[in-house]
VOVEXLO-364965 format. One record per residue (C-alpha): x, y, z; residue number from 1. Coordinates in nm, 4 decimals. Example, Ala and Ser with C-alpha at 12.3 -4.5 7.8 and 13.67 -1.06 7.14 Angstrom:
residues 2
[[1.2300, -0.4500, 0.7800], 1]
[[1.3670, -0.1060, 0.7140], 2]
END
This chain:
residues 216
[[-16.2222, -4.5211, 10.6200], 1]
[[-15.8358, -4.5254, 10.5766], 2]
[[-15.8852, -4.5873, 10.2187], 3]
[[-16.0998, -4.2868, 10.1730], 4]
[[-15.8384, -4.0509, 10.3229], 5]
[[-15.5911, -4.2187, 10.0989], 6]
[[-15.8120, -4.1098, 9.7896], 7]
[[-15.8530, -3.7934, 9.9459], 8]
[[-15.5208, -3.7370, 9.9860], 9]
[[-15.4452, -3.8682, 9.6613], 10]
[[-15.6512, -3.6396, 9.4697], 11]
[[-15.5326, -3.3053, 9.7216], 12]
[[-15.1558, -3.4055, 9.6318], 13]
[[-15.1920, -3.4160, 9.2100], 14]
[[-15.3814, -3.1102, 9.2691], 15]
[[-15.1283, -2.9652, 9.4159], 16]
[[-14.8929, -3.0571, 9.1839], 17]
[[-15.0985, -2.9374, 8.9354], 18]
[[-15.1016, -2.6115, 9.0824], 19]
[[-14.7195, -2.5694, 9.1217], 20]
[[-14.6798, -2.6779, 8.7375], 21]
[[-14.9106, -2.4093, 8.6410], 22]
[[-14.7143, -2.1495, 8.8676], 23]
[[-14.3984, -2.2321, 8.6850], 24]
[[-14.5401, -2.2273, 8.3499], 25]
[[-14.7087, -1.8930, 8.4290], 26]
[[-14.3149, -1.7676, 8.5720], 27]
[[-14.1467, -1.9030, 8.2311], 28]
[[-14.4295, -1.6965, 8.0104], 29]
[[-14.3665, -1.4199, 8.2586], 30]
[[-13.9469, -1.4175, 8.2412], 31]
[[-14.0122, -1.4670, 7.8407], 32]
[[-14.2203, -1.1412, 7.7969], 33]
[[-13.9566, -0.9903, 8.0069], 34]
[[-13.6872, -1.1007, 7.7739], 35]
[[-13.9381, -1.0198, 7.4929], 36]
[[-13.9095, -0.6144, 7.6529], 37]
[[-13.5937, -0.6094, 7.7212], 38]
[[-13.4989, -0.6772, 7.3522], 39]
[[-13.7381, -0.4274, 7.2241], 40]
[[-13.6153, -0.1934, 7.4866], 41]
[[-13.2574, -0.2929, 7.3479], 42]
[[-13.3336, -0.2466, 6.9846], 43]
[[-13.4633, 0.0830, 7.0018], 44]
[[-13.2935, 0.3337, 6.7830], 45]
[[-13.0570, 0.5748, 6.9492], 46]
[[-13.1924, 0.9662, 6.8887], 47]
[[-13.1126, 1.1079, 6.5551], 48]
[[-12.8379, 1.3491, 6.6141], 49]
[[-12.9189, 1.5539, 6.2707], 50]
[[-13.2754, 1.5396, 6.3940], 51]
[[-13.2515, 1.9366, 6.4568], 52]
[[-13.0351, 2.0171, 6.1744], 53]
[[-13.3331, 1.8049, 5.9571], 54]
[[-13.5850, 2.0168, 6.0744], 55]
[[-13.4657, 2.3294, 6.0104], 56]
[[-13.3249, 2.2015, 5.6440], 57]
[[-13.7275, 2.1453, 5.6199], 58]
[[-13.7859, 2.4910, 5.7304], 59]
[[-13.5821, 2.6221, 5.5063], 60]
[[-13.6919, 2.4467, 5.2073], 61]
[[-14.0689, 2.5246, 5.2931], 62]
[[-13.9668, 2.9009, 5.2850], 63]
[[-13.7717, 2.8674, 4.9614], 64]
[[-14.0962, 2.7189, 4.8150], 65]
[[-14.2998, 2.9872, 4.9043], 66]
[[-14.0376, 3.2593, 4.7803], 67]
[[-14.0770, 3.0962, 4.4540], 68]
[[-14.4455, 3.0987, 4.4494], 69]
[[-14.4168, 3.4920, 4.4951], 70]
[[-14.1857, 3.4817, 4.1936], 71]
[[-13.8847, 3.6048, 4.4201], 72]
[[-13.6627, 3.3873, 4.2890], 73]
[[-13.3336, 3.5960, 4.3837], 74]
[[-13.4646, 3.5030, 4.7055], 75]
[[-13.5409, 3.1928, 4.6553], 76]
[[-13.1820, 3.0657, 4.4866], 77]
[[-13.0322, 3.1946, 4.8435], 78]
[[-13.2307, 2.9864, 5.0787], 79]
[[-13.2096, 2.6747, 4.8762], 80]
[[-12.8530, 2.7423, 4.8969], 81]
[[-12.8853, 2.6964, 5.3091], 82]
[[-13.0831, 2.3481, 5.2398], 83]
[[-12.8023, 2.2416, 5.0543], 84]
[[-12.5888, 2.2261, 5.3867], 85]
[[-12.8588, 2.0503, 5.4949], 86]
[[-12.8014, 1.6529, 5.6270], 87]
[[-13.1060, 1.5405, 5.3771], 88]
[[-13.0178, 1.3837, 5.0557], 89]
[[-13.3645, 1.4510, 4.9515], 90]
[[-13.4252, 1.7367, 5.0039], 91]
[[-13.0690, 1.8089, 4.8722], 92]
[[-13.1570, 1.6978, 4.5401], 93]
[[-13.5154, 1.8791, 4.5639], 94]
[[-13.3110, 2.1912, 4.6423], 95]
[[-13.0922, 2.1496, 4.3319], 96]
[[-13.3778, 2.0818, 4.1069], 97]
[[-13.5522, 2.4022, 4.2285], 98]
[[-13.2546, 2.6256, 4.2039], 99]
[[-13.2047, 2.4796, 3.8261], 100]
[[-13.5879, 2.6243, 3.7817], 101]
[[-13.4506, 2.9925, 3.9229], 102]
[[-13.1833, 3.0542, 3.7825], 103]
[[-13.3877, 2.9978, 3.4537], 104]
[[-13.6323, 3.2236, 3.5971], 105]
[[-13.4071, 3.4894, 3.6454], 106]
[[-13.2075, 3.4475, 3.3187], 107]
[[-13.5107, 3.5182, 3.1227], 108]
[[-13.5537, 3.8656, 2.9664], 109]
[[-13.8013, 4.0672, 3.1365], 110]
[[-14.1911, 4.0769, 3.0163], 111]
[[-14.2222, 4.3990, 2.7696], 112]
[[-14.4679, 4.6964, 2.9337], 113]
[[-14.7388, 4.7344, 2.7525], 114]
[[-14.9054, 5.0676, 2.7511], 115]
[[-15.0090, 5.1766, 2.4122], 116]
[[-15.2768, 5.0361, 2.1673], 117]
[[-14.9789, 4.9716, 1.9288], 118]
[[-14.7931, 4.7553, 2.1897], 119]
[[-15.0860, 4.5204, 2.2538], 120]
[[-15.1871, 4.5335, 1.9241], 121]
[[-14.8055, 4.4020, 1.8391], 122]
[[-14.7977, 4.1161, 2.1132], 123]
[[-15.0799, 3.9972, 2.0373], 124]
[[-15.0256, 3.9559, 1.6614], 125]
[[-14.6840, 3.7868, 1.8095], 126]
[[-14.9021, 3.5464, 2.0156], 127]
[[-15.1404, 3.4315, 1.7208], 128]
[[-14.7942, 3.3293, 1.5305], 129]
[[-14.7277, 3.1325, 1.8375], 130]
[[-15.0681, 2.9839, 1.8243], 131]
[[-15.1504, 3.0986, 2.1642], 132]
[[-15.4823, 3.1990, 2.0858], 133]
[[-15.6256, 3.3397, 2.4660], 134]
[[-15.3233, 3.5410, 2.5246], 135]
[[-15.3341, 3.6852, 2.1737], 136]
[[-15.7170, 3.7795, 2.2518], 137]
[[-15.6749, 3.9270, 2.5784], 138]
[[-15.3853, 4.2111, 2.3794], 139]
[[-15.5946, 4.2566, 2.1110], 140]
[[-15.9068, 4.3097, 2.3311], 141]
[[-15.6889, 4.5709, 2.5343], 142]
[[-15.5900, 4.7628, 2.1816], 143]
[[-15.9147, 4.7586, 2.0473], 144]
[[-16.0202, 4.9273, 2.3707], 145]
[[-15.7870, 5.1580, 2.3501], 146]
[[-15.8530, 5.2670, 1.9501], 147]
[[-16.1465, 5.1314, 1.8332], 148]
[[-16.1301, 5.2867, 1.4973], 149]
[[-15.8082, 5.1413, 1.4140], 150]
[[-15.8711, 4.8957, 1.1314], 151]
[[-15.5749, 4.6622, 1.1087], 152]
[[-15.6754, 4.6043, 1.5224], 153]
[[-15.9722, 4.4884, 1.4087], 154]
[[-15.8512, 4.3158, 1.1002], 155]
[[-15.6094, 4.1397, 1.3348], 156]
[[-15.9321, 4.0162, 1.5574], 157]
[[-16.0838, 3.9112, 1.2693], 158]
[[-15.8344, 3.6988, 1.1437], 159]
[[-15.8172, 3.5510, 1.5091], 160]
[[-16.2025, 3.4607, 1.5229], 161]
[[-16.1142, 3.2896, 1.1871], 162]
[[-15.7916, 3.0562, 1.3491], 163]
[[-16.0164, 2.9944, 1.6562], 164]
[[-16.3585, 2.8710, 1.4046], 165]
[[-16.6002, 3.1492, 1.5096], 166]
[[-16.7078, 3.2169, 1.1922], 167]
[[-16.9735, 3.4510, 1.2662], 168]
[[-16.7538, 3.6775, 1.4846], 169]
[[-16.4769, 3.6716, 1.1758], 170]
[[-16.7474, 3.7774, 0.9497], 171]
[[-16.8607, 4.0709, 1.1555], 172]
[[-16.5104, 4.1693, 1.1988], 173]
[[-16.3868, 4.1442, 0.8975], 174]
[[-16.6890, 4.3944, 0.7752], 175]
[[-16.6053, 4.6194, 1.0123], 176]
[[-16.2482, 4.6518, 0.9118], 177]
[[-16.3277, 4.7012, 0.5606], 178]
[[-16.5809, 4.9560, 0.6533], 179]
[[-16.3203, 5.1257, 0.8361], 180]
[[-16.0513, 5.0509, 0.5418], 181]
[[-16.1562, 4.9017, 0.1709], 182]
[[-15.8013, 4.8285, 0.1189], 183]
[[-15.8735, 4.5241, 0.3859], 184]
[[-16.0512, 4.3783, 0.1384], 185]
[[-15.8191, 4.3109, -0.0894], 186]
[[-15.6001, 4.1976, 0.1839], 187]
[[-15.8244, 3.9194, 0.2787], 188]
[[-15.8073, 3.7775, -0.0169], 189]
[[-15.4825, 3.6247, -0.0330], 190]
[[-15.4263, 3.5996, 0.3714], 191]
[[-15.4599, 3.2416, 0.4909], 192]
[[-15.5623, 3.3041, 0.7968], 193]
[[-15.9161, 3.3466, 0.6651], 194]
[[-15.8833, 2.9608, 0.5019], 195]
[[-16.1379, 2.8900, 0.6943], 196]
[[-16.4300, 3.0767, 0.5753], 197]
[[-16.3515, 3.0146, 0.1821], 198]
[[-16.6502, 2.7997, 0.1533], 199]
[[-16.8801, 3.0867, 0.3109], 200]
[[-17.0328, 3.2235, 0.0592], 201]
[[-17.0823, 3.5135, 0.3425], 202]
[[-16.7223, 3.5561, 0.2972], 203]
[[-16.7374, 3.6035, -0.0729], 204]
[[-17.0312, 3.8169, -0.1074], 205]
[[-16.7875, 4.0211, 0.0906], 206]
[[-16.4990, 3.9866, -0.0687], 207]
[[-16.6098, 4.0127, -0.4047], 208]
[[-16.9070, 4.2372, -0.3895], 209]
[[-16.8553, 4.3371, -0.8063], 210]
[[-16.9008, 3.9437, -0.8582], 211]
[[-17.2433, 4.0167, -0.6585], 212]
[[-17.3256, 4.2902, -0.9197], 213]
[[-17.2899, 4.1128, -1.2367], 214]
[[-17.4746, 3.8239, -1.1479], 215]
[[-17.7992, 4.0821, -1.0580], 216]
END
């Protein structure tokens, strides 16, 4: 009988023991999380003081954006003067890039107004030399409109069908004009703007309606 308390007691003493190593353990893991939060807590940054000066650099930028999006770019050049105080280097050199794009805005001449069939007729003849065939249209379009009867409008439209490789629309055109004007034909001739239908015999027949005759 004493020896089975001894066991007993034995086995109730490691137990304890066990129990106060695991209490210790638990108190390290406990004190190291603690250290653990009070580094975090430590390395925090301080608040940005510029934080509000940032944000309204932002501001300011976003409204200079939308001025130049409206084409105000007088406007525009005098905000992104304001985000150049600003503390953000980005948004600095955004700012700078921007007002480089205004002031090139506002150094260009202004667009001519175009009221007449003779001014559209004019810019859009300009246009084809630039090869910007759409614009060109649009102008000629607009003067044909506004004198339908004028043949070197037409002329000019057929010649553009011709650059763009609508041959049928050239061809119809170009009739037109001549019916308007004979002289047109002659003109067509020797412009090389109609290269492209050379091979038509369309374009011959009209052309060179006496070569037509002869061969009847």
């Amino acid at each position: 009988m004493f020896h089975h308390r001894f066991t007993t007691g034995a086995h109730v003493k490691r137990r304890t023991a066990r129990t106060s190593h695991s209490a210790r353990n638990g108190h390290k893991l406990l004190k190291k999380n603690a250290l653990k939060e009070s580094s975090k807590a430590r390395s925090v940054a301080p608040p940005d003081p510029d934080a509000p000066a940032r944000e309204q650099q932002l501001k300011s930028f976003e409204e200079a954006l939308q001025c130049f999006q409206e084409q105000k770019f007088h406007r525009a050049k005098q905000v992104l003067e304001r985000v150049l105080e600003g503390p953000s280097q980005e948004l600095r050199d955004r700012a700078k890039l921007h007002m480089r794009m205004c002031e090139q805005r506002i150094s260009r001449p202004p667009a001519p107004v175009l009221k007449s069939a003779e001014d559209h007729y004019t810019h859009g003849v300009a246009l084809m030399n630039l090869g910007r065939w759409d614009e060109a249209r649009e102008h000629l379009d607009r003067a044909r409109k506004a004198a339908p009867k004028a043949d070197h409008i037409v002329y000019a439209i057929a010649a553009l069908d011709c650059l763009t490789g609508e041959a049928d629309a050239a061809m119809e055109n170009l009739k037109i004009a001549i019916q308007l004007r004979p002289e047109n034909r002659y003109h067509a001739r020797n412009d090389e703007d109609f290269a492209f239908l050379q091979e038509d015999p369309r374009f011959t027949e009209l052309l060179y309606p006496e070569r037509d005759g002869s061969g009847g």
